[in-house]
N, C-alpha and C positions, 0 to 999 in steps of 0.2 A: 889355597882355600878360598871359597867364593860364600861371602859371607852380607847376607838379609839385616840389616840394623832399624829397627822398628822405635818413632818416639813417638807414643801410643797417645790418641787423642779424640776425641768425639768430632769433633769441626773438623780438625785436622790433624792428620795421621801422617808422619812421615816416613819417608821407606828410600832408604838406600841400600843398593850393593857394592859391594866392595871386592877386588878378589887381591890376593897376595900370598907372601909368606914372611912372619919377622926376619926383620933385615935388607928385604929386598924392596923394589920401587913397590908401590900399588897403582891399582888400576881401579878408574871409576867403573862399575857395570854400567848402573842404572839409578835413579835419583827422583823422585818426586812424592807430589804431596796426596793423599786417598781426603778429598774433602766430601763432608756430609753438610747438610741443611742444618741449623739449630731449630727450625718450624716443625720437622719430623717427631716422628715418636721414637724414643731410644730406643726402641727395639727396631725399628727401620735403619735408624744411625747405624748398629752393631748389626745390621745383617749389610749395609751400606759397605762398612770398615770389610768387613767378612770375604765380599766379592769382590774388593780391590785386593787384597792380600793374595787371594786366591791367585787373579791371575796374573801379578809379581813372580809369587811361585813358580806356575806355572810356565811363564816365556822364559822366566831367569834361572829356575833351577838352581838355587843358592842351596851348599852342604853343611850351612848350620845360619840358627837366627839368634839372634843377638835384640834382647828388646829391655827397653829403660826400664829398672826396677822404680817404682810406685811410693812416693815417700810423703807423706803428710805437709798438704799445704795449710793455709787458711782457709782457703774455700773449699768447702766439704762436699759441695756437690761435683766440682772438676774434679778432684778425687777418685771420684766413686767415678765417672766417665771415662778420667784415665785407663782407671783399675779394670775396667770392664772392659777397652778397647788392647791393652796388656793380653787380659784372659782373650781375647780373641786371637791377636796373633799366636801366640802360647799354643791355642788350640788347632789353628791350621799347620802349625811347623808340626805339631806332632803328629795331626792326622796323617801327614806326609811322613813320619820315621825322623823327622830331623833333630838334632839334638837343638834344644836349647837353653843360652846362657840369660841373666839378669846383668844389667850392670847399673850402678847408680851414676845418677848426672855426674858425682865429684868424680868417680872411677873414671870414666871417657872423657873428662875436660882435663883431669890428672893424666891421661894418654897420650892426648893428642896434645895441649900445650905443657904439658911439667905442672902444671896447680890445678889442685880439683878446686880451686875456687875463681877459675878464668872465668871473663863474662861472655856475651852470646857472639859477641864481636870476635873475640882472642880465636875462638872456637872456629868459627866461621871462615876466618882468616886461614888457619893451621891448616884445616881440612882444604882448603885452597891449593894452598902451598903443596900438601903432603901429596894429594891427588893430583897436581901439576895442571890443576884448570885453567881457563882464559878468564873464567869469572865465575864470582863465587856463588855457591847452589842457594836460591831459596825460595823459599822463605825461610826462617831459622829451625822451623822442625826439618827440613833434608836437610840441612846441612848438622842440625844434630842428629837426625837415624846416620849418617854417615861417619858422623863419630861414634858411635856405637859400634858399627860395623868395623872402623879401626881398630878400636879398643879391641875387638873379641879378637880378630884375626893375631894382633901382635899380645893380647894375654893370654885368651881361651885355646891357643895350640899347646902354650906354656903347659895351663890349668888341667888339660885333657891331659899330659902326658902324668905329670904328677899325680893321678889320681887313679890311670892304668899302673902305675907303678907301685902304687898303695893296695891296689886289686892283685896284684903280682905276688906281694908281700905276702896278703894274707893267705895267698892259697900256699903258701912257702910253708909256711907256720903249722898248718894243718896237719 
């Protein structure tokens, strides 16, 4: 499974691939950062995010996206930038058919090191190691969209089966 990990951001967007199957090694695809100007107008930013994504897509051809669920900071306007740069990946994975998953920071730090409360370091580190690099991705948003993209590959195969198997059910039942 070749899987797009998106850690959604106005300045900076980060975007890794990831391909594997649980239990087997992984392989880095592709790794980098979609950065925008803060002088622009958010709507330049998000069409900015829009056409880096695009052509991610496009060269890498990843069969599911994986992008950071959005959760309440203190700063209310990186929020809404988050949220907005979220709904944009969200919206080119699926203009493409792709499915895609959400996962919260704690989920992909609880993946990649055993505690959803590791810091950017632990994080960083893991995805190193796990991906067998010479050195480690970043700035910390690629090296978090690539925990992302771990996480979905080693629980969203899990997730997708149980949920065919639910759909399986109910048509049993009928």
């Amino acid at each position: 499974m070749r899987v797009l990990g998106v850690d959604p951001g106005l300045t900076r967007c980060g975007v890794g691939i990831v391909e594997g199957t649980p239990g087997a090694p992984l392989t880095l695809v592709h790794v980098g950062v979609i950065r925008t100007d803060a002088d622009l107008d958010p709507a330049e930013r998000l069409l900015r995010v829009e056409q880096g994504l695009e052509r991610v897509l496009e060269e890498f051809s990843p069969e599911a996206v994986a992008v950071e669920r959005v959760f309440a900071q203190h700063n209310v306007s990186t929020v809404i930038g988050t949220a907005q740069a979220a709904g944009v990946a969200m919206l080119c994975a699926a203009r493409r058919g792709l499915p895609v998953a959400t996962h919260t920071p704690s989920e992909a730090k609880a993946a990649i090191t055993g505690s959803g409360r590791a810091d950017k370091a632990q994080v960083t580190l893991m995805v190193t190691r796990l991906l067998r690099l010479s050195a480690a991705p970043r700035p910390a948003d690629a090296a978090d969209a690539l925990a992302l993209a771990i996480c979905h590959v080693w629980r969203g195969g899990a997730q997708a089966r149980i949920a065919a198997a639910v759909r399986r059910g109910r048509g049993a039942r009928r």
